[in-house]
Backbone bond lengths (Angstrom), bond angles and torsions (degrees), N, CA, C in turn:
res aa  C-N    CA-C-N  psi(-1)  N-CA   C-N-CA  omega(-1)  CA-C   N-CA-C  phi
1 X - - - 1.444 - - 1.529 107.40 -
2 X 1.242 102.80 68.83 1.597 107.56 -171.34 1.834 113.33 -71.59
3 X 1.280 101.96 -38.15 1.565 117.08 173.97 1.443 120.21 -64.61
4 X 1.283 132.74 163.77 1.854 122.16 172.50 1.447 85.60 -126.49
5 X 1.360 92.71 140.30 1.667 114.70 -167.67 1.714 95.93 -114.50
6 X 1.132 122.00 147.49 1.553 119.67 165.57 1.317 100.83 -80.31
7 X 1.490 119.22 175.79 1.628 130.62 -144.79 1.328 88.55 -111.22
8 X 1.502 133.00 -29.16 1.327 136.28 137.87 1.468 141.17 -20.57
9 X 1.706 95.61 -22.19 1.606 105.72 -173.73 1.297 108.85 -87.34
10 X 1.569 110.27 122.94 1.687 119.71 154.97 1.583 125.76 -40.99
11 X 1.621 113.48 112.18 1.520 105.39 174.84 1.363 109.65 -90.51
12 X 1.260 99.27 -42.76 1.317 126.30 173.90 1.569 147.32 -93.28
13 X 1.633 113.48 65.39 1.448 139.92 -142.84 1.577 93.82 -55.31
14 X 1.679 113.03 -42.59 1.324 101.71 -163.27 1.231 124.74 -84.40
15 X 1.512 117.40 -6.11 1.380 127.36 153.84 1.138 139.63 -113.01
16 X 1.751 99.65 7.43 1.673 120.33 172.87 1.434 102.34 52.32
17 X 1.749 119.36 69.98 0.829 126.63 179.20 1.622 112.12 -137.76
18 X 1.418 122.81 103.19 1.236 152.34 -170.94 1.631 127.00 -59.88
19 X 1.292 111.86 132.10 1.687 116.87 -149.03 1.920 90.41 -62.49
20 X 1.683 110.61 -39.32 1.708 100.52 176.84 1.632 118.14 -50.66
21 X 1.780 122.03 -40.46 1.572 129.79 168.83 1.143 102.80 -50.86
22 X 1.245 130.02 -57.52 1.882 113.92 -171.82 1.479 98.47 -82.23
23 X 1.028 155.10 -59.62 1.579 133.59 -170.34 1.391 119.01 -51.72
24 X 1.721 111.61 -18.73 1.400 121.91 179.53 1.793 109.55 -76.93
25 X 1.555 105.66 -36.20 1.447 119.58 -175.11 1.543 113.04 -69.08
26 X 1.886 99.93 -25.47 1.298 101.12 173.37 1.296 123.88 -87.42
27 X 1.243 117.95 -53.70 1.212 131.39 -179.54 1.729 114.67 -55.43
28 X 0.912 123.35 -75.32 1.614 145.35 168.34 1.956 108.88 -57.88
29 X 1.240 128.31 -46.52 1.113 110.03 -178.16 1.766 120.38 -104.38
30 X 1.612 102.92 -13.58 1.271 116.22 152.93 1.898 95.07 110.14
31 X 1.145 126.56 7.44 1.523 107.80 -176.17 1.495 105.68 -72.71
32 X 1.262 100.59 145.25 2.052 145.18 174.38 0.735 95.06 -103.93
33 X 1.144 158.17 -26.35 1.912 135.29 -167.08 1.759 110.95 -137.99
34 X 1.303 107.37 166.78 1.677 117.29 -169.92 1.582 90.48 -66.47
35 X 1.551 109.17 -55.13 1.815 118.83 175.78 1.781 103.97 -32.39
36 X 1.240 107.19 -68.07 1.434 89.63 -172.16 1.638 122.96 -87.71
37 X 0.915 115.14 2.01 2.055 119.31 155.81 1.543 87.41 -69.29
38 X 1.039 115.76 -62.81 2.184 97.66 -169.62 1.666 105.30 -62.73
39 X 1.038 132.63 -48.80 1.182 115.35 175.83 1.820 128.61 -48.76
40 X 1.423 91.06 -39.04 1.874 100.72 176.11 1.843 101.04 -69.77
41 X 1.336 121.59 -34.66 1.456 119.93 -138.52 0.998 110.51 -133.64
42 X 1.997 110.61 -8.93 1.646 103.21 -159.05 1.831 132.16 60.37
43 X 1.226 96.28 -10.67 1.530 98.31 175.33 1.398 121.18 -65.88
44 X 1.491 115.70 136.74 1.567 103.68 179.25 1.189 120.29 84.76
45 X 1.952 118.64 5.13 1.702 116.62 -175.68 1.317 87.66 -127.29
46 X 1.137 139.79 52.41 1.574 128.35 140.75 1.293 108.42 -123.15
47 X 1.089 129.85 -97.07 1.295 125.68 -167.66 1.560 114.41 -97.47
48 X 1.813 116.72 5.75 1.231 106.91 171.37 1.792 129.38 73.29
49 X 1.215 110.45 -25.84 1.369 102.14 172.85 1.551 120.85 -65.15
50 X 0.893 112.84 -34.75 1.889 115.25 164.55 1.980 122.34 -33.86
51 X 1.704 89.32 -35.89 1.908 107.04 -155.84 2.080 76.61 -64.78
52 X 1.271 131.73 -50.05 1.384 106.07 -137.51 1.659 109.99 -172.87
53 X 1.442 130.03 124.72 1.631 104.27 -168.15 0.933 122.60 -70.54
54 X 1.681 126.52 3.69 1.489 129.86 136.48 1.505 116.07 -25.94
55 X 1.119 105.91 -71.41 1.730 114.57 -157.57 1.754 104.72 -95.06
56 X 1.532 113.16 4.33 1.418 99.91 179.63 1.808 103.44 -67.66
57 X 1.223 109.78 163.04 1.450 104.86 173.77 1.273 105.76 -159.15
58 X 1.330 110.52 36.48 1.780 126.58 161.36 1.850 111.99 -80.37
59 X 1.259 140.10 146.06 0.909 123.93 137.48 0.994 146.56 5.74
60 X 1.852 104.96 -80.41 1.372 122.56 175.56 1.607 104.09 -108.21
61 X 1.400 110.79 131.88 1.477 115.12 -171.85 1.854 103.17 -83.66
62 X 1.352 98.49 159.60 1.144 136.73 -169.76 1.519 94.54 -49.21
63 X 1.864 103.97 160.11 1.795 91.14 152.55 1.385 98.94 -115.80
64 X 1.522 109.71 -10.63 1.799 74.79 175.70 1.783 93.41 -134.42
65 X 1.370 118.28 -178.25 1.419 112.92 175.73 1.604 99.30 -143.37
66 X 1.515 107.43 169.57 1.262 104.56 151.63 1.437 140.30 -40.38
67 X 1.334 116.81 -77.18 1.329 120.69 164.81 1.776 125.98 -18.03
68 X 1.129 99.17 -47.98 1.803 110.05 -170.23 1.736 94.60 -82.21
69 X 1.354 129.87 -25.82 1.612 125.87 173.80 1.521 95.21 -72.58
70 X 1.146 140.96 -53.29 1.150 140.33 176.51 1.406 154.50 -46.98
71 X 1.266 78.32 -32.28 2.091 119.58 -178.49 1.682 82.67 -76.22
72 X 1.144 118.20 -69.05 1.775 155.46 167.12 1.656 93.09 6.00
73 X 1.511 93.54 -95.83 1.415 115.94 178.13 1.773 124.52 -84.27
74 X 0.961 116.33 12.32 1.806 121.17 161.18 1.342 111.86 -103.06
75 X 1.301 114.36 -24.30 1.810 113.50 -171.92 1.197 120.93 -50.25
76 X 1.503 127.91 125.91 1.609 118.46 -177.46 1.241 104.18 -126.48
């Protein structure tokens, strides 16, 4: 996550779900896993290309994904 994204930014197009909602789900509600950011946020349960550039399956890939917000804020 070399770039700084505003907390405003969409990770998650297909549920219009915003990079501030998952850092909030992490930080404040405590999720460790992609499973539980979609459960708090819905992020990452439709079509999945958001979770990882594994699973993107757009054309043009993502700039940011789940995974890399996560790695982000769990690292100890």
């Amino acid at each position: 996550m070399a770039r700084n994204f505003p907390h405003s930014y969409e990770v998650c197009t297909c549920k219009h779900v915003t990079l501030g909602e998952i850092i909030h789900s992490i930080k404040e509600r405590g999720a460790t896993t992609l499973e539980e950011i979609g459960e708090f946020t819905d992020a990452g349960t439709c079509c999945k290309s958001c979770k990882s550039s594994a699973d993107d399956i757009g054309a043009e890939k993502m700039e940011l994904y789940l995974v890399e917000i996560l790695d982000k804020f769990t690292k100890k």
